[in-house]
C-alpha positions as CSV (number, residue, x, y, z in Angstrom):
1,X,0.3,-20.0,13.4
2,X,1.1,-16.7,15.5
3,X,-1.7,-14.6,16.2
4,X,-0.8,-11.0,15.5
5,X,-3.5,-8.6,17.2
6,X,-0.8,-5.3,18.2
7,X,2.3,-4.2,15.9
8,X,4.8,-1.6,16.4
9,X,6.4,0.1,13.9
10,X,9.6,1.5,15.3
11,X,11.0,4.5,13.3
12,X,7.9,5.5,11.1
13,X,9.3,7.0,7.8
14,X,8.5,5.7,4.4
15,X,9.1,1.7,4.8
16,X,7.6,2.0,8.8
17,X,4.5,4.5,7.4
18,X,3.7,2.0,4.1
19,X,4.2,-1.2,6.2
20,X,1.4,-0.2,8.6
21,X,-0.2,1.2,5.4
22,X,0.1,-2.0,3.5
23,X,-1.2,-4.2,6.7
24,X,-4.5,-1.8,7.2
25,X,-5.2,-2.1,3.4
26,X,-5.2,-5.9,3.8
27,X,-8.0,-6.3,6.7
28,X,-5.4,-6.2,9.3
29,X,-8.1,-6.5,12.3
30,X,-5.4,-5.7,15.6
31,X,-3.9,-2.2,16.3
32,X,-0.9,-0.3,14.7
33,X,1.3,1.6,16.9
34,X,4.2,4.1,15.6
35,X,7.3,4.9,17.9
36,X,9.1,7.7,16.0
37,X,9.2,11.7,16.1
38,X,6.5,13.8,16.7
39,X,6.3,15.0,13.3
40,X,6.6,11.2,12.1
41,X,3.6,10.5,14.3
42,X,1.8,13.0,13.9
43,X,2.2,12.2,9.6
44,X,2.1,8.5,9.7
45,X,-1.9,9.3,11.9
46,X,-2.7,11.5,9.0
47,X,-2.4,9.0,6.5
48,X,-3.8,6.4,8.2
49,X,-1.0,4.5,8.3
50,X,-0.9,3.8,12.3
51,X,-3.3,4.6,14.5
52,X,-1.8,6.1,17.0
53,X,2.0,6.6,18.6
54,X,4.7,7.5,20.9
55,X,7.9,9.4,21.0
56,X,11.2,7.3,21.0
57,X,11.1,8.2,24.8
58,X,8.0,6.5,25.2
59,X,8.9,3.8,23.8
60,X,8.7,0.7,26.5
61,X,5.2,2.0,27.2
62,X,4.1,0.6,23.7
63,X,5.8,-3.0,23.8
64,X,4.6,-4.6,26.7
65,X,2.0,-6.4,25.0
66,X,3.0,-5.9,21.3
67,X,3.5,-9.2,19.2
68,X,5.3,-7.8,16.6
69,X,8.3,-5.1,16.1
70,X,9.0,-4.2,12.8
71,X,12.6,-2.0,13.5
72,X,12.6,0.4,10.6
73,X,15.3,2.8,11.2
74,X,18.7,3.0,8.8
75,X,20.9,0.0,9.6
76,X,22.6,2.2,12.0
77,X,19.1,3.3,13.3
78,X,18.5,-0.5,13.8
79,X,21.6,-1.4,15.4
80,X,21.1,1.1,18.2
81,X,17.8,0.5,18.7
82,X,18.2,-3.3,19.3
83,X,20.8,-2.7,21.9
84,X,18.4,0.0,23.1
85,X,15.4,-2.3,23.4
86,X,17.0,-5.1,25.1
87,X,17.4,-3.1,28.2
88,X,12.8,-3.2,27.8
89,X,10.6,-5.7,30.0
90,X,9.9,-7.1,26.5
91,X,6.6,-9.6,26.7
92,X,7.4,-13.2,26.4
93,X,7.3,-14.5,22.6
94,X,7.6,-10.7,21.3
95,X,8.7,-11.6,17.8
96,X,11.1,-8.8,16.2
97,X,12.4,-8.0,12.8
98,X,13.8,-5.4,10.8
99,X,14.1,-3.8,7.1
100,X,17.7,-3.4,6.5
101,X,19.7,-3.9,3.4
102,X,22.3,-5.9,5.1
103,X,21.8,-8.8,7.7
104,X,25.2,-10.6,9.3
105,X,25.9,-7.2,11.3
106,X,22.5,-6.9,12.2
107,X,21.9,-10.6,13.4
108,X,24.8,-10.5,15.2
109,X,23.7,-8.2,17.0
110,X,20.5,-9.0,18.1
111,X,21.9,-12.1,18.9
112,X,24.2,-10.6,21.1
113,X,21.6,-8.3,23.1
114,X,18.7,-9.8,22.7
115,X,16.9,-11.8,25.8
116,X,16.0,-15.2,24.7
117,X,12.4,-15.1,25.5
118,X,12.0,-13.2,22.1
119,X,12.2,-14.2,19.1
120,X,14.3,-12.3,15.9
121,X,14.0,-12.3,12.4
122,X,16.3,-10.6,9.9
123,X,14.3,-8.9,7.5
124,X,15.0,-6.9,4.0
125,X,12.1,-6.0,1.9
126,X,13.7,-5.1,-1.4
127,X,11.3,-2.5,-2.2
128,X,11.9,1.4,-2.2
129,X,11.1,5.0,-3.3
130,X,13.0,8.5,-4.3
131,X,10.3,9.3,-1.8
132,X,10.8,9.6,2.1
133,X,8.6,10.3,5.2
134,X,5.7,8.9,6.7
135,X,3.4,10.9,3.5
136,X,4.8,9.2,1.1
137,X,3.6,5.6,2.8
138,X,2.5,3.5,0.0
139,X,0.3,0.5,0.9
140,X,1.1,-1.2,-2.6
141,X,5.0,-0.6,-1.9
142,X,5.9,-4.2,-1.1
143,X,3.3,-5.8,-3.6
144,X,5.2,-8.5,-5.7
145,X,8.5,-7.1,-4.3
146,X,11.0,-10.0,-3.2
147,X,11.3,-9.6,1.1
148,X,13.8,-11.7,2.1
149,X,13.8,-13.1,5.5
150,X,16.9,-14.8,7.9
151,X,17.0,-16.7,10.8
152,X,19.0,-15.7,13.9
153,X,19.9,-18.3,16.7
154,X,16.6,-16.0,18.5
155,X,14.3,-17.5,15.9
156,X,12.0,-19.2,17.7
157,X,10.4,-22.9,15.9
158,X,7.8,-22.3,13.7
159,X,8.2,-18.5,13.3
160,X,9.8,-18.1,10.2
161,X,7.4,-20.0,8.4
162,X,4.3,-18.0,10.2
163,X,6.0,-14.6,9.9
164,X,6.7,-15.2,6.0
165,X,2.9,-16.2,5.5
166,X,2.1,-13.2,7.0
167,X,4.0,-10.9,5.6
168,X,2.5,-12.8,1.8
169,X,-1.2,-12.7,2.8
170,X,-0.7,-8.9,4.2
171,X,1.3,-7.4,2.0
172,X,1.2,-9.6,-1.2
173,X,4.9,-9.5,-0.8
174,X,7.5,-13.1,-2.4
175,X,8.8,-14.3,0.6
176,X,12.5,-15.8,0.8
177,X,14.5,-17.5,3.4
178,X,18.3,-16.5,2.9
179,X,20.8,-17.4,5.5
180,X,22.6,-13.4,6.5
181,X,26.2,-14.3,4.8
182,X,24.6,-15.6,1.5
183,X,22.1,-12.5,2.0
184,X,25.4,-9.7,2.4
185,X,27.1,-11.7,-0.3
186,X,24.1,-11.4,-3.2
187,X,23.2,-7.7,-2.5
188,X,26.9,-7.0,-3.2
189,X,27.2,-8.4,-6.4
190,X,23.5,-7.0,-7.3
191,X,23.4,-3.7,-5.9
192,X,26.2,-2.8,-3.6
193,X,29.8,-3.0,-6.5
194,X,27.1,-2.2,-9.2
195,X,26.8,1.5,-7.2
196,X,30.2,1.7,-7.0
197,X,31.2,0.9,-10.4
198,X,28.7,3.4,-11.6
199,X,30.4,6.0,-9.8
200,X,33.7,5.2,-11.3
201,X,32.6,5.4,-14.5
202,X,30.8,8.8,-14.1
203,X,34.4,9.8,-12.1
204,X,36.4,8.3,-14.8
205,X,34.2,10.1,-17.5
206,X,34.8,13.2,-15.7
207,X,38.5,13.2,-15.3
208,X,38.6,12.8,-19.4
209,X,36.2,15.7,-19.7
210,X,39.1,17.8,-18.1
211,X,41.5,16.4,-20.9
212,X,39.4,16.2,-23.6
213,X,36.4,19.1,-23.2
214,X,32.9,18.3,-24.3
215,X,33.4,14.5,-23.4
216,X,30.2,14.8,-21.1
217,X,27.9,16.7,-23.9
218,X,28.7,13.3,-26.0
219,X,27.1,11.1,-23.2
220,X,24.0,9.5,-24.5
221,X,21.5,6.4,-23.7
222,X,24.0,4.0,-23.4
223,X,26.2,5.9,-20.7
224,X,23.0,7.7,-19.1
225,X,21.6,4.0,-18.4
226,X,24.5,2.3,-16.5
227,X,25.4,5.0,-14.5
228,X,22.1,6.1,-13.4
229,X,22.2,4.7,-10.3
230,X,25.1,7.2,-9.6
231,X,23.0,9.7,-8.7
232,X,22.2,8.0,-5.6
233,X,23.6,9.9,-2.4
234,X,25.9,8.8,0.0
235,X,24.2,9.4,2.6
236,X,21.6,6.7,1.9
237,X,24.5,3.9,0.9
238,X,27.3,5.1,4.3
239,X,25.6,2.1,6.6
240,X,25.4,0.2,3.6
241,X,29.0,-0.3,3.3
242,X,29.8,-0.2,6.7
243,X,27.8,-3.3,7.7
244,X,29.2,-5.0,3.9
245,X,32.7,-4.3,3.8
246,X,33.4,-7.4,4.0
247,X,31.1,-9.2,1.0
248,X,31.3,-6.0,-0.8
249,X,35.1,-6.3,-0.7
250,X,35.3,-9.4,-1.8
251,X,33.1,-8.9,-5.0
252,X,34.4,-5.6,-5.5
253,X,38.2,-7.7,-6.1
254,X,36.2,-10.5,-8.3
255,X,35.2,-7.2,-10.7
256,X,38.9,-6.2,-10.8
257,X,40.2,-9.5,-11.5
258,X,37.3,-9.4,-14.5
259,X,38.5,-6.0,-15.5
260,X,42.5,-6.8,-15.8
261,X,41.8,-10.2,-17.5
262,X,39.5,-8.0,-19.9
263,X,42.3,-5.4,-20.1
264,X,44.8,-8.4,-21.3
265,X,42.5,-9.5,-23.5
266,X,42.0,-6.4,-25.1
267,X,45.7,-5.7,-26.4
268,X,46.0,-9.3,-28.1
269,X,41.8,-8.5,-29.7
270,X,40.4,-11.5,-26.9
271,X,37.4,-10.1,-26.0
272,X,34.6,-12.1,-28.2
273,X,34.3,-15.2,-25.2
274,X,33.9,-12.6,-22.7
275,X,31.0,-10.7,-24.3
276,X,29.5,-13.8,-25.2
277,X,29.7,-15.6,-22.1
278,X,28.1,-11.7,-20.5
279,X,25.5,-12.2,-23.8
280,X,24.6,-15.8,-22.6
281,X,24.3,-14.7,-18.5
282,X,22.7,-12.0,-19.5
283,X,20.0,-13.6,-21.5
284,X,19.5,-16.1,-18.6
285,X,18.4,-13.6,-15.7
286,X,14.6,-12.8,-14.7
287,X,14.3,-9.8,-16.7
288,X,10.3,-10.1,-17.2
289,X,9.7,-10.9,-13.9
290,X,11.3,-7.7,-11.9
291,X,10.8,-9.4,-8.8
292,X,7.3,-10.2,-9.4
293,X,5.1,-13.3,-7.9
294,X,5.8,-15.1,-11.8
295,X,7.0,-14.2,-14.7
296,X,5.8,-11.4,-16.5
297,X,5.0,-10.7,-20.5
298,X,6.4,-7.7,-21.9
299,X,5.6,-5.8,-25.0
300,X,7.1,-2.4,-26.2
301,X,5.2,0.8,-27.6
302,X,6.8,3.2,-29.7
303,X,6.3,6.5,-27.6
304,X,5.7,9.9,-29.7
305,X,7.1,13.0,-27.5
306,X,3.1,14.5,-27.0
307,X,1.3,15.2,-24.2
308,X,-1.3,12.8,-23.2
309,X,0.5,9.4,-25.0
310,X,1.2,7.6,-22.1
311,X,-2.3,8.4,-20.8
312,X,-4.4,7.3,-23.9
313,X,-2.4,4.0,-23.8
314,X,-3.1,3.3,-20.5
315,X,-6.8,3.9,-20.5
316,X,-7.3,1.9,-23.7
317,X,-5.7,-1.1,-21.9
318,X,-8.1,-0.1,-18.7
319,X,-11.3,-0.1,-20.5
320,X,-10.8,-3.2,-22.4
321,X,-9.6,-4.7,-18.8
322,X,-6.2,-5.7,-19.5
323,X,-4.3,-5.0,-16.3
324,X,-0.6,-3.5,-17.1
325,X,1.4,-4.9,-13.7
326,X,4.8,-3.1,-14.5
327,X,5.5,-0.1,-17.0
328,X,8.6,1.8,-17.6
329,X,10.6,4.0,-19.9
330,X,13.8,2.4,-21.9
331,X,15.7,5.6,-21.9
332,X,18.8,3.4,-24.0
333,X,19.2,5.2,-27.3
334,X,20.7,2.0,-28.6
335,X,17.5,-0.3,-30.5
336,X,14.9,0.9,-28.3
337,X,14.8,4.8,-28.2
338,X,11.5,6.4,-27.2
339,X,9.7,3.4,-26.7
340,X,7.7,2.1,-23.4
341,X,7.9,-1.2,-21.9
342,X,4.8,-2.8,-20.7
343,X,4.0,-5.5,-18.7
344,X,1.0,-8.4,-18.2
345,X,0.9,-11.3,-16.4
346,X,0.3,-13.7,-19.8
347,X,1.2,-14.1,-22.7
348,X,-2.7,-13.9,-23.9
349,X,-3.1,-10.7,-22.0
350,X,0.3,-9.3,-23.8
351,X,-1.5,-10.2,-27.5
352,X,-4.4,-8.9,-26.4
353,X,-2.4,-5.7,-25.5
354,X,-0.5,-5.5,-28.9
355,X,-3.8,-6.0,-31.2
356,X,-5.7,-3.8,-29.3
357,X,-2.7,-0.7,-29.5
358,X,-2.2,-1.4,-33.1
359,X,-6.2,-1.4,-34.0
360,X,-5.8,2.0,-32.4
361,X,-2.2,3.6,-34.6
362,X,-0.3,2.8,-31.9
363,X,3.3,1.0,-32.8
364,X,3.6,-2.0,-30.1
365,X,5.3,-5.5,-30.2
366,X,6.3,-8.1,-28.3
367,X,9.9,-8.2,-26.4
């Protein structure tokens, strides 16, 4: 197994200040070291999430003896500095990765500029926050998230497998091994058209709001809930789509195809296979396990609009020591308005849950 004892965090915002955060947190015994602004510095030190670092300018002076690079700069961000980097006396063995949401552009690249004498993994830890900057590091960010890992023609034998079991015992992350074109082609289908096609609903919605006023007032959970991820700006998703044309082209048509056929189907009243072959695929995907380590047990509680209900459930839970590991707010009007969904990791924790909230007039049942 490598022996990690120096990383460097390149580009210390959010992912860069919780990564170092998350590694500390687990015992991490070596040294941390941040190359970023001076204000990024100066905010990942005062969190603790480095220990120390350097400006971009400064950068070489940090990586002659580090072991690992974490690039965490926007895909853009890690592009450049690659091709910046490879112009370093990097040490022999230096193994390299990155956190961006695409991977074939960013492979490519490093296998382009790269020297061989180090070795480079594609990485994308599918964990985030509306949160950004080195303050907001979170050492429990990547906990249970899914970080998917690729091997580049730089890969060097036996690192994949020791970098993934790193990254699991430090930051209790589910390690996958995706090849970068299978990687770019699964984020567009999951994330990438699904952002786009909430966008052209909320633009669609819009231009019948001009011809029929008050269309937008009428939009409730239903609408509010698939096109929430519209709200997302463009800034964030620009190297996104840049580096995914291609894969996000390609599903992008597959969706059109789906929506003509549907359109067809539509005039001659054709619809019912459709929505039961979306019924049956829906049914079938990991919805209790929202990329955790298994699967997860979920019960609802019906939520009263008071101040304080969310709080007395949770310390209820806490002080009989039944650990909630996910918790959100169905904001879909349709069958489950007002309600909370909570998580455990068993079914006899779930029960446990439901008795317990019921005992004490709360409304809760399983999912």
């Amino acid at each position: 197994m490598r022996d990690i004892k120096k990383i460097v965090l390149y580009s210390v915002g959010l992912l860069g200040g919780s990564f170092g955060a998350a590694v500390k947190q687990a015992g991490f015994k070596g040294s941390v070291i941040g190359i970023s602004s001076e204000k990024g510095i100066s905010g990942a030190v005062a969190v603790g999430a480095i220990d120390s670092g350097v400006g971009y300018d400064e950068a070489q002076s940090v990586l002659h003896d580090a072991d690992l690079l974490i690039i965490c700069s926007p895909i853009q961000g890690i592009i450049s500095a690659l091709k910046r980097i490879s112009g370093f006396d990097l040490p022999e063995g230096l193994l390299i990765s990155d956190v961006g949401s695409t991977m074939a552009e960013i492979n490519a690249v490093a296998e382009e500029v790269l020297p061989s004498h180090v070795s480079f993994i594609g990485g994308h830890p599918m964990a985030g926050s509306e949160k950004s900057g080195p303050e907001a590091s979170d050492p429990f960010l990547f906990q249970n998230a899914v970080y998917v890992l690729s091997e580049s023609k730089h890969t060097h034998r036996g690192d994949s497998e020791s970098f993934g079991h790193f990254l699991t015992t430090m930051l209790h992350c589910r390690v996958i091994n995706l090849d970068p074109i299978t990687h770019d082609m699964t984020v567009a289908a999951i994330s990438h058209v699904p952002h786009i096609v909430a966008v052209a609903m909320v633009n669609t919605a819009a231009q019948v709001e001009q011809e029929v006023p008050g269309t937008l007032k009428l939009a409730a959970g239903g609408f509010k809930s698939v096109t929430r991820i519209a709200s997302s700006p463009y800034g964030m998703w620009h190297d996104i789509f840049l580096t995914n044309k291609k894969a996000t082209t390609e599903v992008l048509q597959k969706f059109i195809d789906e929506l003509l056929l549907m359109k067809e189907r539509l005039q001659c009243d054709g619809l019912q296979s459709a929505f039961d072959s979306a019924a049956t695929t829906r049914r079938e995907l990991p919805a209790n396990s929202k990329g955790f380590m298994g699967a997860l047990h979920e019960i609802v509680v019906t939520a009263e609009d008071r101040p304080g209900f969310l709080a007395k459930i949770t310390l209820l839970l806490s002080e009989a020591s039944i650990n909630i590991r996910d918790i959100e707010l169905l904001k879909v009007r349709e069958g489950e308005a007002g309600t909370f969904m909570l998580a455990f990791s068993s079914q006899d924790e779930a029960k446990q849950a439901i008795d317990l909230l019921n005992t004490n007039d709360f409304s809760a049942r399983s999912r």
